[in-house]
VOPAGU-2260 file (C-alpha; in pm, 1 decimal, decimal comma):
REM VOPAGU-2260
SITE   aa  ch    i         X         Y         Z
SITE  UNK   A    0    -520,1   -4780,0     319,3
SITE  UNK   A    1    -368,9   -5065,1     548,2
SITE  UNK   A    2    -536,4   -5039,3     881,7
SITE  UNK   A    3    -391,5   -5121,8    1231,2
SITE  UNK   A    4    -502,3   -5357,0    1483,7
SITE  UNK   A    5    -549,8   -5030,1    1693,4
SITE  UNK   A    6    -778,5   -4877,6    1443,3
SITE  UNK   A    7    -999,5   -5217,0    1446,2
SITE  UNK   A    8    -999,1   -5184,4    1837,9
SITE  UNK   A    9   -1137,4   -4824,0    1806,8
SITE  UNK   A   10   -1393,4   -4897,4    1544,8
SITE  UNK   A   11   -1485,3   -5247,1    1728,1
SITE  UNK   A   12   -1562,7   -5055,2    2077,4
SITE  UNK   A   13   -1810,6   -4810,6    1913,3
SITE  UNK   A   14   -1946,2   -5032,4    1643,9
SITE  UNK   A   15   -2013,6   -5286,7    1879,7
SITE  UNK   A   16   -1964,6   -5221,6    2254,2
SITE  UNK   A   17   -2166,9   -4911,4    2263,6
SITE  UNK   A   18   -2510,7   -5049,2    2115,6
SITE  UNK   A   19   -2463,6   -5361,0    2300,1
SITE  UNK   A   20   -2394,3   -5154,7    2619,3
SITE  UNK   A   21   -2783,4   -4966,5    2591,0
SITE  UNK   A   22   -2946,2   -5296,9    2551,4
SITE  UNK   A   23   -3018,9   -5272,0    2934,6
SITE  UNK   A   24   -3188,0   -4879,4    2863,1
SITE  UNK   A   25   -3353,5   -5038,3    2541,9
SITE  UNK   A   26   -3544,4   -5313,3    2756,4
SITE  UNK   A   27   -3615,7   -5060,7    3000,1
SITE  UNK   A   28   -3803,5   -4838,2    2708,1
SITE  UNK   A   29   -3993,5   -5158,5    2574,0
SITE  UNK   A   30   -4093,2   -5287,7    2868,6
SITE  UNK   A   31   -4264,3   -4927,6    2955,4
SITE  UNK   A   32   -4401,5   -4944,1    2650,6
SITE  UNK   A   33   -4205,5   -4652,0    2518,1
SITE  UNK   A   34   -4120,4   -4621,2    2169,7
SITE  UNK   A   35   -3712,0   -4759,3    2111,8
SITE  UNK   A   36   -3711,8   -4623,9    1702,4
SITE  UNK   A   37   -3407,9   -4361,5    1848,3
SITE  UNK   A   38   -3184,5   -4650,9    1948,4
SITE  UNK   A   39   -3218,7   -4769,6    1597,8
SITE  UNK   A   40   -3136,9   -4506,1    1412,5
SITE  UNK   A   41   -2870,7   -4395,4    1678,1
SITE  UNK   A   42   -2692,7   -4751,0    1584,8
SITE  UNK   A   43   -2661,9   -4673,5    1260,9
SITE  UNK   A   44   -2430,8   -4380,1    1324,6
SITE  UNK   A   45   -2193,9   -4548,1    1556,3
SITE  UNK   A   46   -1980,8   -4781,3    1258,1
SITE  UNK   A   47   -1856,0   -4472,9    1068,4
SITE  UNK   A   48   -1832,7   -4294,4    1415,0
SITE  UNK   A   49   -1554,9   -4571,1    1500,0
SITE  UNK   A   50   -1371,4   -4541,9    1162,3
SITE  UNK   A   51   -1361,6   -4167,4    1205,2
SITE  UNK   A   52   -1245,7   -4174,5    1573,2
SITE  UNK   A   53    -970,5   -4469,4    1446,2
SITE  UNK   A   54    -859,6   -4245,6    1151,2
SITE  UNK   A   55    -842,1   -3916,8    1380,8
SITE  UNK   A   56    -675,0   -4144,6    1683,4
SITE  UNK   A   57    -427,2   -4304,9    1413,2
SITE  UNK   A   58    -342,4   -3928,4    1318,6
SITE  UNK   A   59    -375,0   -4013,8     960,7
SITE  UNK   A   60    -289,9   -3689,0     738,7
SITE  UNK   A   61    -528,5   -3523,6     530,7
SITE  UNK   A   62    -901,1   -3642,9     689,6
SITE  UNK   A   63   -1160,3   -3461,2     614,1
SITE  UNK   A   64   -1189,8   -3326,2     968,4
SITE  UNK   A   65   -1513,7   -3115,1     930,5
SITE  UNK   A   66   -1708,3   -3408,6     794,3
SITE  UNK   A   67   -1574,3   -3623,0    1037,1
SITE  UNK   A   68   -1633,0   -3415,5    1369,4
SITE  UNK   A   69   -1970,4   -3309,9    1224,6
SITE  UNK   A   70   -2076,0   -3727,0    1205,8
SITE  UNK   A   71   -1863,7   -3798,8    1531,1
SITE  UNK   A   72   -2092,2   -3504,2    1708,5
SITE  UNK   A   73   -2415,3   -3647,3    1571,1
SITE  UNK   A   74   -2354,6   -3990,0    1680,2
SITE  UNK   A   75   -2276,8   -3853,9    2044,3
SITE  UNK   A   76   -2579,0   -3626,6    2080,8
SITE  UNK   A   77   -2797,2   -3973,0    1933,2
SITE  UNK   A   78   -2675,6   -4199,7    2230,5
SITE  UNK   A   79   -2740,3   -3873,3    2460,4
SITE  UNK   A   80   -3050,3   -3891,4    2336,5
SITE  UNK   A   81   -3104,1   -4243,3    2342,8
SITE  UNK   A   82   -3032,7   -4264,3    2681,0
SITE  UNK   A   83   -3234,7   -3977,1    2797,1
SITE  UNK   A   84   -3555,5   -4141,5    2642,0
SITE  UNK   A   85   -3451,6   -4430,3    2874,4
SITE  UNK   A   86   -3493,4   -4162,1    3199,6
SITE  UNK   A   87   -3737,0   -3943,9    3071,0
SITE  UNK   A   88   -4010,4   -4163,4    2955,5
SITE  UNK   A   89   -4258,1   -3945,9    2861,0
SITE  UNK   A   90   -4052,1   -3725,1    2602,6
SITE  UNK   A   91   -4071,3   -3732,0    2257,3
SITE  UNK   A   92   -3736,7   -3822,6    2145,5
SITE  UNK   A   93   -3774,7   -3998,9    1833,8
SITE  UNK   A   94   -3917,5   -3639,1    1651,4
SITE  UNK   A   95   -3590,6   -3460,1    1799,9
SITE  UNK   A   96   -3405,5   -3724,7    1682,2
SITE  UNK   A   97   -3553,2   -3690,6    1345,6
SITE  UNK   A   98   -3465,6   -3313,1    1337,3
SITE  UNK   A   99   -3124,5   -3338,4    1422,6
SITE  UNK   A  100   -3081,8   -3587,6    1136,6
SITE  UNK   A  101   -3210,0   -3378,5     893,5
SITE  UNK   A  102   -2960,2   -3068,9    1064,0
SITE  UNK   A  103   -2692,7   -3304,4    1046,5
SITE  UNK   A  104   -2727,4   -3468,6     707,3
SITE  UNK   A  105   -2766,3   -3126,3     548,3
SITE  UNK   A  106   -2459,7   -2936,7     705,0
SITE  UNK   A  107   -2329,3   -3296,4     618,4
SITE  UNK   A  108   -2377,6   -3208,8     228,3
SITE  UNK   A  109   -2239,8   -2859,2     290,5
SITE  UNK   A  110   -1899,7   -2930,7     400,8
SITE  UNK   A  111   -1881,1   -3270,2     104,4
SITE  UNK   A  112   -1926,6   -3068,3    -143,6
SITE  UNK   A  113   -1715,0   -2761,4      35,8
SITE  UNK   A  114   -1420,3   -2994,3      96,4
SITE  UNK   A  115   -1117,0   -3042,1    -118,9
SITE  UNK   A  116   -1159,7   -3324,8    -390,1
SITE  UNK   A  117    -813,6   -3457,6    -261,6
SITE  UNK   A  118    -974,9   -3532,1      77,2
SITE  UNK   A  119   -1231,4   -3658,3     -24,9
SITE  UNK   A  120   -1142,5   -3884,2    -250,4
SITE  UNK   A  121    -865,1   -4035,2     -14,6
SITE  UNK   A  122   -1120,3   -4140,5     250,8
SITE  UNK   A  123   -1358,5   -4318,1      79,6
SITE  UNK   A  124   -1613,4   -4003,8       4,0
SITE  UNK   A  125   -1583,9   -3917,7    -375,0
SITE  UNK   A  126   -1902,9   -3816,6    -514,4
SITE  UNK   A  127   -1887,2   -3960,4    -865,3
SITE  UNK   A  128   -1820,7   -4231,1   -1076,8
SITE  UNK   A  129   -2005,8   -4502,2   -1269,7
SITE  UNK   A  130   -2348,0   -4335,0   -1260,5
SITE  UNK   A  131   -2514,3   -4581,6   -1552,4
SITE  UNK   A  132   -2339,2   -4868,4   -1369,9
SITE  UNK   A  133   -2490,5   -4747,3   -1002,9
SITE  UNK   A  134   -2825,7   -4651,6   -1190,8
SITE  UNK   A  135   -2848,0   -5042,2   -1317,2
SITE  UNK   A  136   -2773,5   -5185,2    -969,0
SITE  UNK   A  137   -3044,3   -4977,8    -826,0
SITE  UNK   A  138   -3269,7   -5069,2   -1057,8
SITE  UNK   A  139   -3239,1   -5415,5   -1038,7
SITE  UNK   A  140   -3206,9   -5374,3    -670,4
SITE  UNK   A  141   -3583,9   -5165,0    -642,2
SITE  UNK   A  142   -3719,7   -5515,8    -912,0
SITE  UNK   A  143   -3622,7   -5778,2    -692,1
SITE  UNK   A  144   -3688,3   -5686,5    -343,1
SITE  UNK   A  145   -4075,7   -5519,4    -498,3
SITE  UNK   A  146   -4105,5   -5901,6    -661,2
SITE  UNK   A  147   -3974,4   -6069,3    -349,9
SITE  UNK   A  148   -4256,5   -5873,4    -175,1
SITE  UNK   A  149   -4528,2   -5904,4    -417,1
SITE  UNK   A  150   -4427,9   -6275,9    -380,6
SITE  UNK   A  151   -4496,3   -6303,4     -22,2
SITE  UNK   A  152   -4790,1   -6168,7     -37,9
SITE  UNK   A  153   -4949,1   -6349,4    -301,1
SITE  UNK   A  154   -4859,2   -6653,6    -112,7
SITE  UNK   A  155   -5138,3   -6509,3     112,5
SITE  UNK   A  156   -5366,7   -6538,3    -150,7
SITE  UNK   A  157   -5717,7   -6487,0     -67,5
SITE  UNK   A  158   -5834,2   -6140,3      52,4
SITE  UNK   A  159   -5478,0   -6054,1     103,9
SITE  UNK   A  160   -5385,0   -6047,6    -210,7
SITE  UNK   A  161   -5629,5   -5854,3    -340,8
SITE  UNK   A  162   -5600,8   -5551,2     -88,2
SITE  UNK   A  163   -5286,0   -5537,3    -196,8
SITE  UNK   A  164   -5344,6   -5504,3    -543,4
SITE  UNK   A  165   -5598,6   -5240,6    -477,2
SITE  UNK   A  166   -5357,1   -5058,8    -232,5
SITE  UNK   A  167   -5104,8   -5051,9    -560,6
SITE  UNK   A  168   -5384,9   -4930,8    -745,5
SITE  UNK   A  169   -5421,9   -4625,6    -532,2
SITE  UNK   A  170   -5215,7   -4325,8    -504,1
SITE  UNK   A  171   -5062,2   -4405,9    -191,4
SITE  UNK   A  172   -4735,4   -4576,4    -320,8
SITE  UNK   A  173   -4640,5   -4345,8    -612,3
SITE  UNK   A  174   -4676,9   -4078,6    -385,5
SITE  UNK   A  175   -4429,4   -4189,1     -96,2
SITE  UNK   A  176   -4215,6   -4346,4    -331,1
SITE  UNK   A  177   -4205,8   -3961,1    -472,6
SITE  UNK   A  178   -4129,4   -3828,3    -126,3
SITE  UNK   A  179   -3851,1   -4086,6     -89,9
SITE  UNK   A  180   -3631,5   -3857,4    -350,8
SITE  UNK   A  181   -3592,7   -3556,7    -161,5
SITE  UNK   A  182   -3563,7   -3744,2     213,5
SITE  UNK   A  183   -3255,9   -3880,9      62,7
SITE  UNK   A  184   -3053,3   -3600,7     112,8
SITE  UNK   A  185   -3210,3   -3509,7     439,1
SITE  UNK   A  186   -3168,5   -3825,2     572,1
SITE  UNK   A  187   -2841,0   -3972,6     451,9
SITE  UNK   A  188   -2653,5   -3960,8     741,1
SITE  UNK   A  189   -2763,6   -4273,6     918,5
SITE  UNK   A  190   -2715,6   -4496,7     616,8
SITE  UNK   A  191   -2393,1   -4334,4     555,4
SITE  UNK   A  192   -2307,9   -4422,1     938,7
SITE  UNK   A  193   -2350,1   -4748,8     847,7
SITE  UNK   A  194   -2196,6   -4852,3     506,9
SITE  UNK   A  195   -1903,2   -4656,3     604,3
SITE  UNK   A  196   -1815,2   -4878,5     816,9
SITE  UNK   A  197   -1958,0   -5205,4     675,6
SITE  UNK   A  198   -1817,1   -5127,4     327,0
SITE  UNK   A  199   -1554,6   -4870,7     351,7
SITE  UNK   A  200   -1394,2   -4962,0     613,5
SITE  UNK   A  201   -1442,0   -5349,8     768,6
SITE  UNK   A  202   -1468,0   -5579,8     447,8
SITE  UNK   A  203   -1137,9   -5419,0     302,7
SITE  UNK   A  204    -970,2   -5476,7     668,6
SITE  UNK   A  205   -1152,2   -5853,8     684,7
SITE  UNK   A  206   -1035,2   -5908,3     310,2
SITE  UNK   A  207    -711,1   -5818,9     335,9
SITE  UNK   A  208    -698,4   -6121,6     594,6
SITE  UNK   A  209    -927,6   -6342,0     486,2
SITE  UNK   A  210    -915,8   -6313,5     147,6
SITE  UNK   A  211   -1182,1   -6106,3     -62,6
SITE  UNK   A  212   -1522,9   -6386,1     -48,7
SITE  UNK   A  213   -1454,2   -6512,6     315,7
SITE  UNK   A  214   -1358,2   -6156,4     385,4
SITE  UNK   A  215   -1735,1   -6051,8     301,8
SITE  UNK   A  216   -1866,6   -6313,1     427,9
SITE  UNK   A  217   -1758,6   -6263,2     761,5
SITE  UNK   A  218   -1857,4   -5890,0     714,2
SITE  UNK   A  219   -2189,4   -6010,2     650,2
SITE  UNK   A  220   -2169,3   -6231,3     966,3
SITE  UNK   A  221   -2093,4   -5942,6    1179,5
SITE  UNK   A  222   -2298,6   -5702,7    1057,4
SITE  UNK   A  223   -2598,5   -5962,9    1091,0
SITE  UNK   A  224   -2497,7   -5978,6    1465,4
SITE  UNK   A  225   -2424,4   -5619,0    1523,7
SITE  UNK   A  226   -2825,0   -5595,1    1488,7
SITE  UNK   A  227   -2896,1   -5851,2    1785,9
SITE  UNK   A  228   -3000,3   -5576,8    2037,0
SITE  UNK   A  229   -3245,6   -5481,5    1776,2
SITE  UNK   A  230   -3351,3   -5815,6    1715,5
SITE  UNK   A  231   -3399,4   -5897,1    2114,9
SITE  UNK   A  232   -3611,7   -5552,2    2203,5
SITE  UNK   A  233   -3731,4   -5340,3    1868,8
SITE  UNK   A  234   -3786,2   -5552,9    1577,5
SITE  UNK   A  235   -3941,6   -5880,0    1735,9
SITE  UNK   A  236   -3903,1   -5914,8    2101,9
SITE  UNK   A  237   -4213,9   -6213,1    2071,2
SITE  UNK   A  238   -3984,8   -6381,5    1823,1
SITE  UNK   A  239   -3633,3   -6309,7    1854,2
SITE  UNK   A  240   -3445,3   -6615,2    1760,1
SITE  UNK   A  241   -3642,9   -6617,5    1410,9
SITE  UNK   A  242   -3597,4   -6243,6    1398,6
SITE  UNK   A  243   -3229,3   -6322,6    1462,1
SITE  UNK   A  244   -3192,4   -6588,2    1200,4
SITE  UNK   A  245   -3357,1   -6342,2     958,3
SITE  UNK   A  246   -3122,0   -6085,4    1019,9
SITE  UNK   A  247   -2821,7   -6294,7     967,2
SITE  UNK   A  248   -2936,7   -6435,2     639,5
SITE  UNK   A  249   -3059,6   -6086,2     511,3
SITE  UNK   A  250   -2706,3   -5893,5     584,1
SITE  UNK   A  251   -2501,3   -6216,7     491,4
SITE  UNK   A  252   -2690,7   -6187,3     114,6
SITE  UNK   A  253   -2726,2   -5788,0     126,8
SITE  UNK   A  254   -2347,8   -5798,1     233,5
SITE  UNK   A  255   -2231,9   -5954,4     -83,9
SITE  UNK   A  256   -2425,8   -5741,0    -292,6
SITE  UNK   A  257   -2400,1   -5417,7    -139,6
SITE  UNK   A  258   -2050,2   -5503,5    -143,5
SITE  UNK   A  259   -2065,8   -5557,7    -510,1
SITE  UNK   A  260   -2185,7   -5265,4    -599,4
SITE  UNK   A  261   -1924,1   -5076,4    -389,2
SITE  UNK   A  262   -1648,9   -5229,0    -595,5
SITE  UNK   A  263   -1827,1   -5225,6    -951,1
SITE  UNK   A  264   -1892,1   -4881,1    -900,2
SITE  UNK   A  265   -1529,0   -4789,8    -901,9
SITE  UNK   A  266   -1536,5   -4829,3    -524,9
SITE  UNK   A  267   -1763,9   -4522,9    -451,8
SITE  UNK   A  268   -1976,5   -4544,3    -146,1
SITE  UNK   A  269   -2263,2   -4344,3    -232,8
SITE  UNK   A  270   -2437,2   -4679,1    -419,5
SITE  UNK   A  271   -2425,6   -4887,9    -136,2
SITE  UNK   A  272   -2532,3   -4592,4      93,2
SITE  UNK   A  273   -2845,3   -4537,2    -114,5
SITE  UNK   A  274   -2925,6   -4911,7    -169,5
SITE  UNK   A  275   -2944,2   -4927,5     227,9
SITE  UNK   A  276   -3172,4   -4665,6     203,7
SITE  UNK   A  277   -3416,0   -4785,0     -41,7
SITE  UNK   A  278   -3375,0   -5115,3     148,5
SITE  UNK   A  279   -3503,6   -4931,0     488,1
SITE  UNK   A  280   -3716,4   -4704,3     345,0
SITE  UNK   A  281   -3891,7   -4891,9      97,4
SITE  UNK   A  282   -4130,9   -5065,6     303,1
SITE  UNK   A  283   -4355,8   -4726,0     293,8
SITE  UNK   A  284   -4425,6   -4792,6     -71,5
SITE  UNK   A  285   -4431,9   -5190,7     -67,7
SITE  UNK   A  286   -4672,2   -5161,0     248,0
SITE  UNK   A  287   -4780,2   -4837,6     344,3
SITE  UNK   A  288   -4609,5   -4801,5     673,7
SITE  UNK   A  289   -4248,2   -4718,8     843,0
SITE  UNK   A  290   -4306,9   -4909,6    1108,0
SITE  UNK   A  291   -4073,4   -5217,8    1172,2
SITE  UNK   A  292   -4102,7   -5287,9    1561,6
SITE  UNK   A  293   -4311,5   -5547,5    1702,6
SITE  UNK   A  294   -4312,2   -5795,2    1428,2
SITE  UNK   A  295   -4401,9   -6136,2    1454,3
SITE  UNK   A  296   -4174,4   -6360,0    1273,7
SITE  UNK   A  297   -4277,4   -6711,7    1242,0
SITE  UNK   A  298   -4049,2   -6980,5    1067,3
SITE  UNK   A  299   -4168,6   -6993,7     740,0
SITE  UNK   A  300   -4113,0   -6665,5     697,8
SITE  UNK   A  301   -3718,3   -6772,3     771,6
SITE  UNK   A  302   -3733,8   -6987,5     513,7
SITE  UNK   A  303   -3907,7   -6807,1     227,9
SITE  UNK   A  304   -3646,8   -6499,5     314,6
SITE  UNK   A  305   -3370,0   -6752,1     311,1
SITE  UNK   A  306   -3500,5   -6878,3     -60,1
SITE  UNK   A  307   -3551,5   -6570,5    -169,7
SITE  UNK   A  308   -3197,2   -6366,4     -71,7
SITE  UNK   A  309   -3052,7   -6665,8    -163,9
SITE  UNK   A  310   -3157,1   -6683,3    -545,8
SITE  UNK   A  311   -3134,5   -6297,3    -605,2
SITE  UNK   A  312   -2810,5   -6197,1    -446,3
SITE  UNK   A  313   -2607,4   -6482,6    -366,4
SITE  UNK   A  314   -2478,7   -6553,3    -666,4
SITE  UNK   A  315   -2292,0   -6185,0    -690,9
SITE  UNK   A  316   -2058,3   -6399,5    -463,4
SITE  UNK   A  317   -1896,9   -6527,5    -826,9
SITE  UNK   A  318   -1830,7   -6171,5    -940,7
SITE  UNK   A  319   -1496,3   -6106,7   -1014,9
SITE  UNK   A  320   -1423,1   -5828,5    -771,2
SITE  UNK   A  321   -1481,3   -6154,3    -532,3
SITE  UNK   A  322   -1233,7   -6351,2    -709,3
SITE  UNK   A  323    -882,7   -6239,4    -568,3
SITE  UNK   A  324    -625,4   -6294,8    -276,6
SITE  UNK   A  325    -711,2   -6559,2     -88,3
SITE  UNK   A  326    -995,3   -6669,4    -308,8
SITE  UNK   A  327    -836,8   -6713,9    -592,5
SITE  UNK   A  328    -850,0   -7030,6    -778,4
C-alpha cells in the first residue's frame, strides 16, 4: 500500500523522537546505577506503534483495530514505565515490564488468530506461507551466527577456548536453547514492534523511492542509528563510538537479510520477526547469559564483526527480490 508523507511523519515521531526524547531519563538511570533493560525493550515497541498510529490517523479501511490498539496500549504503558523507573529508582521495573509482555504478546495471539483472514492479510500479518523456505533461512541463520561466535572465541585461544568447549559440553545450552521455543510466543511482541516497522512498513516506503537495494540500505542505515541511545547509555557507555560503529554494520548486514527473507518468504513477517528473536535471544545459548549492557567494545572487535557480517549476509544484497526499480540493470 502507497504510503503518505503524513504517515512517514507519524511513524518518524514515535520511531524516532520518542526514544531519543528519554535519553536524558536513560542517563539519569545509568548514572544511579539503576538497571536501563526497560528502555530497551520499550524501544522496540515504538516502530510498529508509529505504523499503527499512521494507518489509524490515515483512516485506512479495514485495520485490524484490536491488534493494533492492543500493541499501541503496550507501547504506551512501556514508556510509562520507562519513565517511572527514571523517578522511582528503587522499583523493580524491568520484572513488570517482563509481565506485561508476556500479557500483551499472548492476548496479542488471541485476537491474530481471532481476526478475519482478510485483515490480516491486508496489513502485513498473515500467518502462513513458505514454511520449508522460512525453516531453511532459519537454519542457516542459527549456523552462521553459532560459527561466527565459536569463531571469536577460538581466536581467544588458550583457556578461553577450552571453557567454552566444556560449557557446550554441559547441559546448560541445550537446555535454554529448549526454553527459547515456548518464550517465543510469550515474548513476540517486542520483536514484532520492531520488524513491523523496519520490514513491513519503512523499506517498502524507502524502496519505492530509492529503488529496492539503496532502499534497504538506507533502512539498514536508520535502523543502525535508531539504536544510538542504546549505544550511548545501555549497551557500552565506556565505548560508545565502537559500540556505535558495531551497530551500524550489524543492522546494515542484518537489514539485507532479514529483508530477504521477508520477501522470499512470500512477504510474510513472521520470518524476519523470529530471526530478530533468535538474533536477541541467542546469546543465552552461545554464552550463558542475557545480559548485553555494559560491554566493552574495543576495535578489533569492529573489525572482526565487520568481516564476519560482511561474508555471511552481504551478499543476499544480489538476490533478485533486490534487483528491481531503481536497481535494475
Amino acid at each position: 500500500m502507497k504510503t503518505s508523507k503524513k504517515e512517514l511523519t507519524v511513524f518518524a515521531l514515535c520511531a524516532y523522537a520518542v526514544p531519543f526524547l528519554m535519553m536524558p531519563l536513560l542517563y539519569r538511570c545509568l548514572q544511579n546505577g539503576q538497571d536501563t533493560s526497560i528502555f530497551a525493550n520499550a524501544q522496540m515497541f515504538y516502530p510498529a506503534a508509529g505504523v499503527m498510529l499512521a494507518f489509524l490517523l490515515g483512516q485506512r479501511q479495514g485495520v485490524p483495530k484490536r491488534f493494533y490498539w492492543l500493541h499501541i496500549v503496550s507501547a504506551a504503558v512501556m514508556l510509562v514505565m520507562s519513565v517511572l523507573a527514571a523517578v522511582m529508582l528503587q522499583t523493580q521495573w524491568a520484572t513488570a515490564a517482563n509481565v506485561v509482555i508476556i500479557v500483551a504478546s499472548v492476548l496479542g495471539w488471541i485476537f491474530l488468530l481471532t481476526e478475519k483472514k482478510e485483515k490480516r492479510e491486508a496489513y502485513g500479518l498473515r500467518l502462513h506461507g513458505k514454511f520449508l523456505t522460512a525453516l531453511g533461512i532459519c537454519v542457516y541463520f542459527l549456523a552462521v551466527k553459532t560459527a561466527m561466535v565459536f569463531f571469536a572465541i577460538a581466536l581467544q585461544g588458550g583457556e578461553t577456548w577450552t571453557e567454552y568447549l566444556a560449557y557446550w559440553r554441559s547441559a546448560t545450552p541445550w537446555i535454554m536453547a529448549a526454553v527459547l521455543i515456548p518464550n517465543f510466543f510469550l515474548s513476540f511482541l517486542p520483536f514484532f514492534g520492531e520488524e513491523y516497522g523496519w520490514r513491513y512498513y519503512l523499506t517498502p516506503a524507502l524502496q519505492s523511492r530509492f529503488g529496492a537495494r539503496r532502499g534497504v540500505l538506507a533502512v539498514g542505515v536508520l535502523w543502525g542509528l535508531w539504536h544510538l541511545p542504546l549505544n550511548l547509555f545501555f549497551y557500552s557507555p565506556e565505548t560508545s563510538l565502537q559500540s556505535i560503529a558495531s551497530q551500524l554494520i550489524v543492522c546494515v548486514t542484518l537489514g539485507i537479510f532479514f529483508a530477504f527473507a521477508y520477501e522470499k518468504c512470500g512477504k510474510n513477517i513472521w520470518v524476519p520477526v523470529l530471526l530478530h528473536y533468535l538474533n536477541n535471544n541467542m546469546i543465552l545459548v552461545w554464552t550463558g547469559t542475557a545480559d548485553i549492557s555494559n560491554q566493552v567494545i574495543g576495535w578489533s572487535d569492529v573489525a572482526l564483526a565487520a568481516v564476519e557480517y560482511a561474508l555471511v549476509f552481504l551478499p543476499f544484497l544480489a538476490a533478485k527480490c533486490f534487483r528491481r526499480g531503481g536497481d535494475t540493470q
